[in-house]
N, C-alpha and C positions, 0 to 999 in steps of 0.2 A: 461304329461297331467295335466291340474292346477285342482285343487281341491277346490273347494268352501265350506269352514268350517259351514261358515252362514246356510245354507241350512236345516242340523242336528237340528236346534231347532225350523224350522219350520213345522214340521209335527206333528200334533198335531191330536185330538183325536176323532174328530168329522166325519160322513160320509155327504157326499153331495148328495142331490135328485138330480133326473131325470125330469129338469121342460119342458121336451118337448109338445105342445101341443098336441091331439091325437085325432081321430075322433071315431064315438061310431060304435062300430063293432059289437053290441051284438045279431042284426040281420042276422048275416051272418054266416049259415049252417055250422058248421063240424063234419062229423062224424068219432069218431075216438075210435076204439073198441079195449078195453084193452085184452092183451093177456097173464097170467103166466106162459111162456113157463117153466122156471127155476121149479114150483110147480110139472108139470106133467114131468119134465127131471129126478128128483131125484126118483120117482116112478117107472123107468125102473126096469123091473125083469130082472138084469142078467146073471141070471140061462138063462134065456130064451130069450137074447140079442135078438136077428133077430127079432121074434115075435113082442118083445117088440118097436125095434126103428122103426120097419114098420108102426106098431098104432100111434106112435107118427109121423112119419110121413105125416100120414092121419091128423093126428090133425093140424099138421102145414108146409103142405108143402111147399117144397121151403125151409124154416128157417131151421128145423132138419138139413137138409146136409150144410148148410152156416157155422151153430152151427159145428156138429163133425168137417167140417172137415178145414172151415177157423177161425176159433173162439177157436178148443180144438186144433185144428193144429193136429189133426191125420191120420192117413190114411186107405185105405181101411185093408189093410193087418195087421192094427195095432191097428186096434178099439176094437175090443174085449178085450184088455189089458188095452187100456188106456183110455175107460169110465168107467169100472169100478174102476179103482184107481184111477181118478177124481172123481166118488161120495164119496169113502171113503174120501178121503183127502178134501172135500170142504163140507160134509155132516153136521160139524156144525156150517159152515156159511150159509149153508141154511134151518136150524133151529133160527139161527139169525135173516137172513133178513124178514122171514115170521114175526116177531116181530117188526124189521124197517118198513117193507113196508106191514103191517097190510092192514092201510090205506092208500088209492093209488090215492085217491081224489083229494087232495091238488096238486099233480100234475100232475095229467091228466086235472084238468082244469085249471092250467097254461099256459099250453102246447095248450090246444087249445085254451084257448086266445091268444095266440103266431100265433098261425095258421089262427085267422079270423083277423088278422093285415096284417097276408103274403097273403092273399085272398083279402083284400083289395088294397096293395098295387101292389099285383102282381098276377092279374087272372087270368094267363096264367098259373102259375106253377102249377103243379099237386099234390094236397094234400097228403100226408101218410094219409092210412083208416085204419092203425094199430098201435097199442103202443105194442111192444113185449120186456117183461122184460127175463132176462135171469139172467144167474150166470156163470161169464168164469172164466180163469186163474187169478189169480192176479194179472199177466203179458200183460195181454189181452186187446181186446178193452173195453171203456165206452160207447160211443154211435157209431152207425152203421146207415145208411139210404138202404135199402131194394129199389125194386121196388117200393111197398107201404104200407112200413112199417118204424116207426122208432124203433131202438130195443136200450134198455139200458140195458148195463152190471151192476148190484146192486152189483156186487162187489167191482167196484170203487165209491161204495156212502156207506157205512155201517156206517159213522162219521169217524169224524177224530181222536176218541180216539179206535178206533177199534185197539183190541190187535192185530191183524195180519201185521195193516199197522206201526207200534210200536215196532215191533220184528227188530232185528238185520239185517233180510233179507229183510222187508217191507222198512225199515230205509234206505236200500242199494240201493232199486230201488225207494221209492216216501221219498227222506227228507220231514220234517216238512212243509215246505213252499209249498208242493206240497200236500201232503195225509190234511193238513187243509179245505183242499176244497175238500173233498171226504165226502160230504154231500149231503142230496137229494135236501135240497135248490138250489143245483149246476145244478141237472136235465134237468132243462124246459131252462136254458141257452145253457146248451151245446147239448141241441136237437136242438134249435134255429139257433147256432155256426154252425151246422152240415149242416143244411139247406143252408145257407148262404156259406161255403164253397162249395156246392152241385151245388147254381147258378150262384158264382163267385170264378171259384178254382184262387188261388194266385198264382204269379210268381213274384216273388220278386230276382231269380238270376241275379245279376252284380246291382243289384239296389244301385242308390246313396241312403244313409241312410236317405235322410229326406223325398224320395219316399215312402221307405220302412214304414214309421213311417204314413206317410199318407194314403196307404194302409189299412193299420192297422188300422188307425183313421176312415175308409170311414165304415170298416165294425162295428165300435164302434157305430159309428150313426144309422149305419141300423136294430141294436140291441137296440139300443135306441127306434125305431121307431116300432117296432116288440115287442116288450116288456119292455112300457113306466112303467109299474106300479112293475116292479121288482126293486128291489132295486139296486143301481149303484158298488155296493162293488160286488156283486156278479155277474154284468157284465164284470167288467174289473177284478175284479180278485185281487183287492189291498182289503187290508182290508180297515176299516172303517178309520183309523189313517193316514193312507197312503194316501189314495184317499183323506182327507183334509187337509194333506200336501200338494199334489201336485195343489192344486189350490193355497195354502196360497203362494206355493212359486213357483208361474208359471212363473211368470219373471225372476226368478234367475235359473233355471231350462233351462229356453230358452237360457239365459245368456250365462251358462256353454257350448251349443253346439254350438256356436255362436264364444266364445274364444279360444275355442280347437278344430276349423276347421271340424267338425264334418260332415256338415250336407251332403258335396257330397262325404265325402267318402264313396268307394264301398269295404273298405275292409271289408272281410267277420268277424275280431275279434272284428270290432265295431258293427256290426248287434247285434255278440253272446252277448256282452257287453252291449247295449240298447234296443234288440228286444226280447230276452229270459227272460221266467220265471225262478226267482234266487230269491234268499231272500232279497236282495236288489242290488243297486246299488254302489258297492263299491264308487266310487267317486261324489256321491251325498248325501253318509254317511249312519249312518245303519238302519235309518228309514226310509228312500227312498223306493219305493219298486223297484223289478224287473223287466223288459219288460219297462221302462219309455217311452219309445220311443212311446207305443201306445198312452199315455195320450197325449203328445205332438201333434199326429198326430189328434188325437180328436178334440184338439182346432183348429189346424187349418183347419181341414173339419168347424168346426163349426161357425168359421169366416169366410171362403169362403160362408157357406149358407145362412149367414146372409146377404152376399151380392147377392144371386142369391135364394132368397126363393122360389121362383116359380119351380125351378127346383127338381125334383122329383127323387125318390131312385133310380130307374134304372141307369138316367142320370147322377146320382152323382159316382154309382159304376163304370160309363164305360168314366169319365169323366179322363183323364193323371192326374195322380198327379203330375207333373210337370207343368203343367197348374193350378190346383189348388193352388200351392205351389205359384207360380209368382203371380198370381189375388187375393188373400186372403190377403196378403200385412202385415202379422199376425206379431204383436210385441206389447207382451201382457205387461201393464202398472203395 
């Protein structure tokens, strides 16, 4: 594989806006009622387990059993044991998060500014009428989509200098380039992310890789579009330094897959090598970030739109990337 040296001192330190235009949604209804499941989970009397998860039950049905027993992963036979040694052992991160997630404002109306975008753009789909916060495993999910509910795990948002995800065991399962973004900034994204895989699950098996990238790219725009006023570092997921690299050096970048036959390969170790989150891109250098493939696929949705403006989100999602790929005629200067 050739390796392009030049590339490494183009990423530099600036982040790039979102200059999408966007239409005013501020008239359009959502209701969406906050719920602290995690507050009234850690008040369980487990003297009095039955009692106790039955009332909770009442409080949120449906969720409680989703909670024990797809979320703590326990069983009927086994719950008694292992909610209360999950409240002991997660009892002072949820003295913590009550401290993070004091205030809950900042993102609940993100979130539903996110929501009167998706109402706009798609009135068909059925809103979440719940925000349900929880506290799982460390192991566990971040966000879940409910019949109608969206639930965030605040375990994978406590910051990313939280001593838990820092320990040798946090280290082992989220490296630095992963628990960075275990911020609540990260929140009202990956509820959005959730949605969005919710109306278009992905199938990217045997995909040539520049399908794959375009994919990628289709749902980068419709995030764009959903949530024009969030900042772009926190959509795709590069930092700020990253994300004005890869525009400084988008022609060499494109260059690179272009030289080293990339872009129809289906083998599955170029996906891992250009579609995964990594700390960077080994052969882009070490400022590059990881996942490049999505930026790539971005541009060239974004050159296909510019030549089909009229076309709308739906028709972009359900449009062949390989069709896009051919019409976009994308070779960035």
């Amino acid at each position: 594989m050739k390796y392009l040296p030049a590339l490494v001192s183009l990423f530099f330190l600036v982040a790039c806006k979102n200059n999408h235009p966007h239409p005013n949604v501020s008239n359009i209804p959502v209701r969406l009622t906050v719920e602290r499941f995690e507050q009234d989970f850690f008040k369980l009397d487990t003297l009095n387990l039955d009692a106790s998860l039955n009332k909770l039950n009442r409080q949120y049905p449906g969720f409680t059993q989703d909670f024990i027993f797809n979320i703590l992963g326990t069983t009927a036979d086994s719950a008694k044991k292992d909610i209360p040694g999950f409240i002991r052992s997660y009892q002072q991160m949820q003295g913590d998060a009550k401290e993070v997630f004091k205030d809950f404002v900042s993102v609940e109306s993100e979130i539903k500014n996110g929501l009167q975008y998706l109402h706009y753009y798609f009135p068909q789909y059925r809103l979440p009428e719940k925000l349900v916060t929880f506290i799982g495993p460390i192991n566990s999910y971040g966000n879940i989509i409910t019949p109608n509910s969206l639930a965030i795990g605040l375990q994978m948002y406590m910051g990313a200098s939280y001593p838990m995800y820092l320990s040798e065991q946090g280290q082992q399962m989220y490296p630095r380039y992963i628990s960075r973004k275990f911020e609540k900034a990260f929140i009202p994204v990956n509820c959005i992310k959730n949605i969005i895989d919710d109306m278009y699950p992905g199938n990217n098996l045997g995909r040539p890789l520049v399908e794959q990238m375009i994919e990628a790219g289709k749902r980068q725009y419709l995030l764009d579009l959903l949530l024009p006023e969030t900042a772009d570092s926190l959509k795709t997921g590069y930092t700020g330094e990253q994300l004005k690299g890869c525009y400084e050096s988008e022609k060499s970048i494109w260059s690179f897959f272009i030289q080293n036959d990339l872009l129809y390969s289906t083998d599955p170790n170029n996906a891992r090598d250009y579609m995964n989150e990594a700390p960077n891109t080994p052969a882009l250098g070490e400022a590059s970030p990881g996942n490049i493939g999505q930026f790539v696929g971005a541009q060239i949705v974004k050159k296909w739109m510019e030549k089909n403006p009229k076309t709308g989100p739906d028709l972009l999602m359900k449009t062949p990337a390989k069709q896009i790929f051919e019409e976009a005629k994308y070779k960035p200067k």
